[in-house]
PyMOL commands that place a pseudoatom at each C-alpha (Angstrom):
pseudoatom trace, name=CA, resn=UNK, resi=1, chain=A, elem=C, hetatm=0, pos=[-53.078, 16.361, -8.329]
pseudoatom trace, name=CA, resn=UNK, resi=2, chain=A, elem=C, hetatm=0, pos=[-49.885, 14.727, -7.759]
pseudoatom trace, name=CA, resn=UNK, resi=3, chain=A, elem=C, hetatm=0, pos=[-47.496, 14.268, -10.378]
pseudoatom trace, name=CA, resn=UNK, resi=4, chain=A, elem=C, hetatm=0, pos=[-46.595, 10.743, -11.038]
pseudoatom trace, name=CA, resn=UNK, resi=5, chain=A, elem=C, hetatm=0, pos=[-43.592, 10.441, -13.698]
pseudoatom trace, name=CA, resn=UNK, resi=6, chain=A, elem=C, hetatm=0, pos=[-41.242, 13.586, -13.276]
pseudoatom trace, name=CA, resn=UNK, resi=7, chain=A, elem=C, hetatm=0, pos=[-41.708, 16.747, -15.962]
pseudoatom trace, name=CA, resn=UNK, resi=8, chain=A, elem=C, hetatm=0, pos=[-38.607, 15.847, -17.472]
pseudoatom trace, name=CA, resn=UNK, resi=9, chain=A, elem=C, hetatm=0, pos=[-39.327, 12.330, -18.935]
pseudoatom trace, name=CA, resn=UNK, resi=10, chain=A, elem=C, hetatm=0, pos=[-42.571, 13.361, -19.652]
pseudoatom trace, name=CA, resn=UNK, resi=11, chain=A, elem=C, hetatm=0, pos=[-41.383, 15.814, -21.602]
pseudoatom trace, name=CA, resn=UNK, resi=12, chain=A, elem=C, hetatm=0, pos=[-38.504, 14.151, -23.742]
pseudoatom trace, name=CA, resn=UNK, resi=13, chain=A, elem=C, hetatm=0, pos=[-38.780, 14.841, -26.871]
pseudoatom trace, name=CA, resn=UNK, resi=14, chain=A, elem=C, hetatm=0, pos=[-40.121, 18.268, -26.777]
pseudoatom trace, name=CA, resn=UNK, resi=15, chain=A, elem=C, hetatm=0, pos=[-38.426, 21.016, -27.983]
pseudoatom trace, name=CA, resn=UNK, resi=16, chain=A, elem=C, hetatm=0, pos=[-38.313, 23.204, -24.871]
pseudoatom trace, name=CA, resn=UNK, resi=17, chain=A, elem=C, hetatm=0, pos=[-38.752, 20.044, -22.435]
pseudoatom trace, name=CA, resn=UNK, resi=18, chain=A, elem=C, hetatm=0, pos=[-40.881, 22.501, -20.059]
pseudoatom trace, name=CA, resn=UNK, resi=19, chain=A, elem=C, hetatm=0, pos=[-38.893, 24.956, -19.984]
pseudoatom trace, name=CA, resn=UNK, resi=20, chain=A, elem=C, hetatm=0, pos=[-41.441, 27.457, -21.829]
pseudoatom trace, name=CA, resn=UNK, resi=21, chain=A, elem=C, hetatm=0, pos=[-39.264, 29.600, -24.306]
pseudoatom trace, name=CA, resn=UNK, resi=22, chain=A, elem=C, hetatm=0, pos=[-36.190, 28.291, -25.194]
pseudoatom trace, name=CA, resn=UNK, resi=23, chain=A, elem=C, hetatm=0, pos=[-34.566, 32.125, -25.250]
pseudoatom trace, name=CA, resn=UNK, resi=24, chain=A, elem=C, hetatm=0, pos=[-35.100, 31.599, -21.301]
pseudoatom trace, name=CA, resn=UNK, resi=25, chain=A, elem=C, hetatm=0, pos=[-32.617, 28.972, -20.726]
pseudoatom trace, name=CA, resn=UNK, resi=26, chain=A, elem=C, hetatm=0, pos=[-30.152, 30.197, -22.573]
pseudoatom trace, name=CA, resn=UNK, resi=27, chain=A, elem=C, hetatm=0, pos=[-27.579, 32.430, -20.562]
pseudoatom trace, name=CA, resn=UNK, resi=28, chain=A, elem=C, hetatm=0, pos=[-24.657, 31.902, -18.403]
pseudoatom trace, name=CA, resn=UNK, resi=29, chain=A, elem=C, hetatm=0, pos=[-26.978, 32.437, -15.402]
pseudoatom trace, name=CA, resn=UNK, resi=30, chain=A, elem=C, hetatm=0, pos=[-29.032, 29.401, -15.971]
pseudoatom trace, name=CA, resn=UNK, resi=31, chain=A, elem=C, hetatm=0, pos=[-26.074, 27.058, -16.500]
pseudoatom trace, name=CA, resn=UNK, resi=32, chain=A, elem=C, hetatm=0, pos=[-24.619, 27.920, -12.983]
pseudoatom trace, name=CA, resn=UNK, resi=33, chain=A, elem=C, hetatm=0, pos=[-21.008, 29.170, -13.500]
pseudoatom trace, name=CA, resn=UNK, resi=34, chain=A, elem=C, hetatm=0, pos=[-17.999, 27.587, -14.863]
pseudoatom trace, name=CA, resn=UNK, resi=35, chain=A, elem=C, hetatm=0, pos=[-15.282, 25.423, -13.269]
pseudoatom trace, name=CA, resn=UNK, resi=36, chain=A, elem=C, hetatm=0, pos=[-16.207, 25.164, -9.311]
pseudoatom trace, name=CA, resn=UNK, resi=37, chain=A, elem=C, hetatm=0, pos=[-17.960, 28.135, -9.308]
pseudoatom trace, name=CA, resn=UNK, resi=38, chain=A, elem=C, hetatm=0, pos=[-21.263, 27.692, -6.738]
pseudoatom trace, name=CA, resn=UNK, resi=39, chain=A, elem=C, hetatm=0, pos=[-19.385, 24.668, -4.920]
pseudoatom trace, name=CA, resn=UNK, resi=40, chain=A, elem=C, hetatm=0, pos=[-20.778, 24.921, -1.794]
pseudoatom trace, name=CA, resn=UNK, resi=41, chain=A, elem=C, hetatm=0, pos=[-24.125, 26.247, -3.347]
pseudoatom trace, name=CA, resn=UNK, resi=42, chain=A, elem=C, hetatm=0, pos=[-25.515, 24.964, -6.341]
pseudoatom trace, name=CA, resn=UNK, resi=43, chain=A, elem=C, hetatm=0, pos=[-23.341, 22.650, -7.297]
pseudoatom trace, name=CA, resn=UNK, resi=44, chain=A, elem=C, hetatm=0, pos=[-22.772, 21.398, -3.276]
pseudoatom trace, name=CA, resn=UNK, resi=45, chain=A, elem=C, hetatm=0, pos=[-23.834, 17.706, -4.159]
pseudoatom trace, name=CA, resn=UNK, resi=46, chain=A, elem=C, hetatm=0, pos=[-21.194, 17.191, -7.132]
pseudoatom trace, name=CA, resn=UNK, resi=47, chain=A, elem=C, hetatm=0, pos=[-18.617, 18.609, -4.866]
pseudoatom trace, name=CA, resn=UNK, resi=48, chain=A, elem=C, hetatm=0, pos=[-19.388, 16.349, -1.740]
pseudoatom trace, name=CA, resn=UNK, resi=49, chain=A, elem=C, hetatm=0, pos=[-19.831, 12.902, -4.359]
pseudoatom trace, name=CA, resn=UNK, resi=50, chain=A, elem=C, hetatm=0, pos=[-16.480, 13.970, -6.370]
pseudoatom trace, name=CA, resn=UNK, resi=51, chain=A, elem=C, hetatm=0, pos=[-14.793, 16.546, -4.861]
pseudoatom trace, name=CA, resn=UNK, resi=52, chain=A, elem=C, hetatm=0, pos=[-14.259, 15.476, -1.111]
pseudoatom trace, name=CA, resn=UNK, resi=53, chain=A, elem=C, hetatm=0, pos=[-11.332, 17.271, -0.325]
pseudoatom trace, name=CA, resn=UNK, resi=54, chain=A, elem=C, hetatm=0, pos=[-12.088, 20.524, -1.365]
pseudoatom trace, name=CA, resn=UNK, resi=55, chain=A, elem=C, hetatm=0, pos=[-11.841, 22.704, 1.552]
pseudoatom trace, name=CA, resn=UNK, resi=56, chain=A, elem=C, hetatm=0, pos=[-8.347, 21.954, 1.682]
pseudoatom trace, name=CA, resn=UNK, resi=57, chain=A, elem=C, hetatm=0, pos=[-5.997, 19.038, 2.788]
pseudoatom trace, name=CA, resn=UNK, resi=58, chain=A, elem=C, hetatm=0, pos=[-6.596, 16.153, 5.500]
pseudoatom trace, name=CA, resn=UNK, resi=59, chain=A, elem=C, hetatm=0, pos=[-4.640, 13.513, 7.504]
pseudoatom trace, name=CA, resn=UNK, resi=60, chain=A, elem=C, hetatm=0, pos=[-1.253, 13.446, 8.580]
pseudoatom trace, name=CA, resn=UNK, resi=61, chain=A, elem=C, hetatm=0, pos=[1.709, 11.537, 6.766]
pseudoatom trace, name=CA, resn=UNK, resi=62, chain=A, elem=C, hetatm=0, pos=[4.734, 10.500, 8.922]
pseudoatom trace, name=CA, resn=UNK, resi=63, chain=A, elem=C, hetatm=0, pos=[8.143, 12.178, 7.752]
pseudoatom trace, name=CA, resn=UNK, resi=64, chain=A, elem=C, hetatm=0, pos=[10.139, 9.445, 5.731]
pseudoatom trace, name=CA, resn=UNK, resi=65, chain=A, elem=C, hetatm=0, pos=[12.829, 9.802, 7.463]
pseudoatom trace, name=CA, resn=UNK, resi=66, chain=A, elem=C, hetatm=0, pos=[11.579, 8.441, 10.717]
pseudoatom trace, name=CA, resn=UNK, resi=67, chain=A, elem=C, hetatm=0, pos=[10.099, 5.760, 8.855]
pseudoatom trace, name=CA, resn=UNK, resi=68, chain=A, elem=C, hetatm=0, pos=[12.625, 2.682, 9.232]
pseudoatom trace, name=CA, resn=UNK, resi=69, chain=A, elem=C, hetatm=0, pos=[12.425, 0.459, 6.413]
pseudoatom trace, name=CA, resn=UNK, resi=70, chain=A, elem=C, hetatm=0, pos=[13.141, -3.499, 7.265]
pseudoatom trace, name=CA, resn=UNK, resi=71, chain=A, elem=C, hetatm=0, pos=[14.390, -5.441, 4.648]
pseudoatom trace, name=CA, resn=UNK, resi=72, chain=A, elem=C, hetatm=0, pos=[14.111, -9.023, 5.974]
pseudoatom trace, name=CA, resn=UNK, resi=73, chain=A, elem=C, hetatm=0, pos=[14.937, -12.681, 4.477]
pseudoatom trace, name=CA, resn=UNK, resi=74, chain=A, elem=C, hetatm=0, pos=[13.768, -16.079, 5.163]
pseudoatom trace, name=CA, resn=UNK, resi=75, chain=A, elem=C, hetatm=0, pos=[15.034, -18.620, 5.975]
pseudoatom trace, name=CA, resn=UNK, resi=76, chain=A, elem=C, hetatm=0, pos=[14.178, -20.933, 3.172]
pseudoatom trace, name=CA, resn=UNK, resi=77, chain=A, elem=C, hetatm=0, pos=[16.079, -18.332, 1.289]
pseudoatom trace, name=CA, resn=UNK, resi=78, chain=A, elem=C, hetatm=0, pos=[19.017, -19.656, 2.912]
pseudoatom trace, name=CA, resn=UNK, resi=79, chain=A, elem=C, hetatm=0, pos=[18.699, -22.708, 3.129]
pseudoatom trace, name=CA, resn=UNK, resi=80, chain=A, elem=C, hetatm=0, pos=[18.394, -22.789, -0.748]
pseudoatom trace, name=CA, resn=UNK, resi=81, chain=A, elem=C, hetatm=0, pos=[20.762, -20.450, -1.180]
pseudoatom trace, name=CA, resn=UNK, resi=82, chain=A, elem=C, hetatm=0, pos=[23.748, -21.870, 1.444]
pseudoatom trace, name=CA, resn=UNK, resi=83, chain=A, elem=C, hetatm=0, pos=[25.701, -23.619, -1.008]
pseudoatom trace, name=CA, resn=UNK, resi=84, chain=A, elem=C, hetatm=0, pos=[25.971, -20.614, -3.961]
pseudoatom trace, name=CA, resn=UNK, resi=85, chain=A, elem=C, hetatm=0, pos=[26.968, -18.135, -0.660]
pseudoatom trace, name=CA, resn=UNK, resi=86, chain=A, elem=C, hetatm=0, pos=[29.770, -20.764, 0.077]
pseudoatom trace, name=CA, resn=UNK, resi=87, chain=A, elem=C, hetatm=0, pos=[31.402, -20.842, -3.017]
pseudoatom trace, name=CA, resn=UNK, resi=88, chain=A, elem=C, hetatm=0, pos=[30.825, -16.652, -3.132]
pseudoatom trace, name=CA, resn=UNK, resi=89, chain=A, elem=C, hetatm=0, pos=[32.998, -16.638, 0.076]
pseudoatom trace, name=CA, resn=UNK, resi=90, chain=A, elem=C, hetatm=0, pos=[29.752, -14.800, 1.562]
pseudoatom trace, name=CA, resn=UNK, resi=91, chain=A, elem=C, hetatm=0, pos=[29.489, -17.727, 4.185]
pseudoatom trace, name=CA, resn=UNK, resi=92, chain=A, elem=C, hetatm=0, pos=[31.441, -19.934, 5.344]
pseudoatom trace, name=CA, resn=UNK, resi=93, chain=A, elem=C, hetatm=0, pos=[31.703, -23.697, 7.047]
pseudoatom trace, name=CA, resn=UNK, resi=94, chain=A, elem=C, hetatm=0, pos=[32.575, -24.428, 10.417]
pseudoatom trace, name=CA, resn=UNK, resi=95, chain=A, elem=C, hetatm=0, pos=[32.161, -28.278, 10.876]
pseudoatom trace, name=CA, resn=UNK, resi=96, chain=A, elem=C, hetatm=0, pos=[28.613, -29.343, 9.917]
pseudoatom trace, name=CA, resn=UNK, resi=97, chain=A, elem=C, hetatm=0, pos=[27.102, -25.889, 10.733]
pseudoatom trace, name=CA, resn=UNK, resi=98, chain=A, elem=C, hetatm=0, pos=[26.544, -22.731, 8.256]
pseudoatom trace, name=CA, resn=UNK, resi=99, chain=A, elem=C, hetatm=0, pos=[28.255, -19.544, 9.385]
pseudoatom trace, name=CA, resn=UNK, resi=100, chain=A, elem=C, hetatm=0, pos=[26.114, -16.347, 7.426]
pseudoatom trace, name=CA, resn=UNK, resi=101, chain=A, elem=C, hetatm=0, pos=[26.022, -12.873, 8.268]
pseudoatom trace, name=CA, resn=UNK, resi=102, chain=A, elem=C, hetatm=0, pos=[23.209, -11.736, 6.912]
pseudoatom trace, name=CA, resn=UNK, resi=103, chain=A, elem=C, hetatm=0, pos=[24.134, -7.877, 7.016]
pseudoatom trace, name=CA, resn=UNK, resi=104, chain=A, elem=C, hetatm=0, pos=[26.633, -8.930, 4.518]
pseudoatom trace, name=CA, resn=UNK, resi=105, chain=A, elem=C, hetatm=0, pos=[23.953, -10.194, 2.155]
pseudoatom trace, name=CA, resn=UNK, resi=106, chain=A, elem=C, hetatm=0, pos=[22.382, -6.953, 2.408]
pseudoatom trace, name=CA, resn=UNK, resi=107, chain=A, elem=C, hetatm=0, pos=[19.656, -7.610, 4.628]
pseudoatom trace, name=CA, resn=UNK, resi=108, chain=A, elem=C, hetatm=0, pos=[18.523, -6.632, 8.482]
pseudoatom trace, name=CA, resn=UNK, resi=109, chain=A, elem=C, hetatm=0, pos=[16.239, -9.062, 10.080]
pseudoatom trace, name=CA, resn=UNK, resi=110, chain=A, elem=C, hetatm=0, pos=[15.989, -13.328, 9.588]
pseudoatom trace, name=CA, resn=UNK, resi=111, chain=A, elem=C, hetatm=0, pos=[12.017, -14.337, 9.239]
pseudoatom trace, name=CA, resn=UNK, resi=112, chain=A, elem=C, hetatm=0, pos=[10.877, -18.153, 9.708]
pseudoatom trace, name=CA, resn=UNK, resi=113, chain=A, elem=C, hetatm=0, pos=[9.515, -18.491, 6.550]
pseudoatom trace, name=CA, resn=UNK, resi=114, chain=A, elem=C, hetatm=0, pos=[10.238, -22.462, 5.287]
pseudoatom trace, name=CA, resn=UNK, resi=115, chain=A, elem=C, hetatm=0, pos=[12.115, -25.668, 6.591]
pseudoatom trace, name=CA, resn=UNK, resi=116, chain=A, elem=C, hetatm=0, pos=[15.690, -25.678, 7.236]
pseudoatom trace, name=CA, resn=UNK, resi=117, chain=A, elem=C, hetatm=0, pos=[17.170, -28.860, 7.490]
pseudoatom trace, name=CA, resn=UNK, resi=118, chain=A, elem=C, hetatm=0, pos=[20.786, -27.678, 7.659]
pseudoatom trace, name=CA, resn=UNK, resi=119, chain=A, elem=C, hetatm=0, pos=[22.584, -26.079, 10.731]
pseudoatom trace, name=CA, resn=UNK, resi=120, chain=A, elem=C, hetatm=0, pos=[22.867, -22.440, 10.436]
pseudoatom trace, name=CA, resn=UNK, resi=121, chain=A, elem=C, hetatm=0, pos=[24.889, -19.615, 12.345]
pseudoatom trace, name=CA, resn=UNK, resi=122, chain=A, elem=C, hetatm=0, pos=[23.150, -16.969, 11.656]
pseudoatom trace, name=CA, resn=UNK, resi=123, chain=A, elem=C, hetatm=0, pos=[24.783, -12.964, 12.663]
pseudoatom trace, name=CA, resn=UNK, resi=124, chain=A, elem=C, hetatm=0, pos=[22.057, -10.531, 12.023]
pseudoatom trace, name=CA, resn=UNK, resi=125, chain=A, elem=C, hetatm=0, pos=[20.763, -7.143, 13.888]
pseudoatom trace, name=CA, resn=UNK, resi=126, chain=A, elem=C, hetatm=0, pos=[16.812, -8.937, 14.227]
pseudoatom trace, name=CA, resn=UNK, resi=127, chain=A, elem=C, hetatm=0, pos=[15.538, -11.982, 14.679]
pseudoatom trace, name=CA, resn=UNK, resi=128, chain=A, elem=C, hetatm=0, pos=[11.565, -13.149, 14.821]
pseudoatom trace, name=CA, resn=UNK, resi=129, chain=A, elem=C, hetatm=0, pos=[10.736, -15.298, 17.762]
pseudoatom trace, name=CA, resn=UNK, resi=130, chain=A, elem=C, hetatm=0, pos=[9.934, -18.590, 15.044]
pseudoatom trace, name=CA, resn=UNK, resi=131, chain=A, elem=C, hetatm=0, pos=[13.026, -17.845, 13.333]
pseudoatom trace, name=CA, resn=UNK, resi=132, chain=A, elem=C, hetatm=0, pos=[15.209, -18.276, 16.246]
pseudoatom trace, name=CA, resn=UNK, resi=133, chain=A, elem=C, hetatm=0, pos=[13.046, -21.302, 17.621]
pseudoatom trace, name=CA, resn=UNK, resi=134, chain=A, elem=C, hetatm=0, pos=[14.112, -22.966, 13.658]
pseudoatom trace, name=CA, resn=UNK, resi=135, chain=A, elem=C, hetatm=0, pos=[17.667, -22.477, 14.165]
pseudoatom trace, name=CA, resn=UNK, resi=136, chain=A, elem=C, hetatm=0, pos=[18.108, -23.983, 17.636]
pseudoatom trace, name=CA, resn=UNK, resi=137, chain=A, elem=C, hetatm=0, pos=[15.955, -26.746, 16.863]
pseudoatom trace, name=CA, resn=UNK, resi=138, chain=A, elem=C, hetatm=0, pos=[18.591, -28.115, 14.956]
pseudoatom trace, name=CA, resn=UNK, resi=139, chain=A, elem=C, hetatm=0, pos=[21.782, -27.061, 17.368]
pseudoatom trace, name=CA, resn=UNK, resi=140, chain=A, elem=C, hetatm=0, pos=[22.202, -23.867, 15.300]
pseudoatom trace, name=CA, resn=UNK, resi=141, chain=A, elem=C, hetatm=0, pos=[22.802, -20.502, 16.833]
pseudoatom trace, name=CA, resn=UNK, resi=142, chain=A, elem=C, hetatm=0, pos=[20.904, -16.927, 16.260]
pseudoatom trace, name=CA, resn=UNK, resi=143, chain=A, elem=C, hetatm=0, pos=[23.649, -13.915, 17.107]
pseudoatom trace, name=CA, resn=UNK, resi=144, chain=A, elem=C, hetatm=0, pos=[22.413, -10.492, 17.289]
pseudoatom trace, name=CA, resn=UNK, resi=145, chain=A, elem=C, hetatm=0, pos=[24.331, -8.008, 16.845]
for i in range(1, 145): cmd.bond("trace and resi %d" % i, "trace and resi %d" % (i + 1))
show_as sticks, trace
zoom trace
């Protein structure tokens, strides 16, 4: 006959829950080893659920070094900020237009992020496409150096 409900629950409650004499179960050698011992044998389907890497490492991470990091600003940043950077001496006016070097400022590359409704010069080693279509919409200039 088949079994229906598994021995276990059937047997909760009992003292030796099928087990037969409890003296049986109670050495080292039924528990399985300690720590990772049996990994890839009787323990093997803890080790693949939890322990995924465990025959060593995987992947590749790029040396940080040849990793360039950008650190860009908007140019609703400036456009805010324009006035503040005037009175810092950190830009300057020539006529109506804005003259900023943005490597100055601490940053490397000018993103189109916001409106502008000013007219910027803007010096700066990068430029997005958007952010240089902005600027010359309103007769402003994008320099790269």
């Amino acid at each position: 006959m088949i079994r229906t409900k598994r021995k276990i629950n059937k047997q909760r409650g009992s003292r030796s829950v099928g087990g037969g004499c409890t003296k049986k179960r109670r050495g080292a050698g039924n528990k399985g080893g300690k720590g990772k011992a049996g990994a890839s044998k009787q323990h093997w389907t803890w080790t693949a659920k939890f322990d995924p890497d465990h025959y060593g490492k995987h992947g590749f991470k790029r040396p940080q070094k040849m990793i360039k990091k950008v650190n860009p600003v908007n140019l609703s940043y400036l456009e805010e900020k324009a006035d503040e950077l005037i009175e810092s001496g950190k830009a300057s006016k020539d006529g109506d237009s804005i003259v900023i070097d943005v490597t100055e400022l601490g940053f490397d590359k000018v993103l189109a992020k916001g409106k502008i409704s000013k007219t910027f010069i803007i010096s700066s080693p990068k430029f997005s496409a958007s952010a240089v279509e902005k600027i010359e919409e309103l007769g402003g200039e994008a320099i790269e150096l």
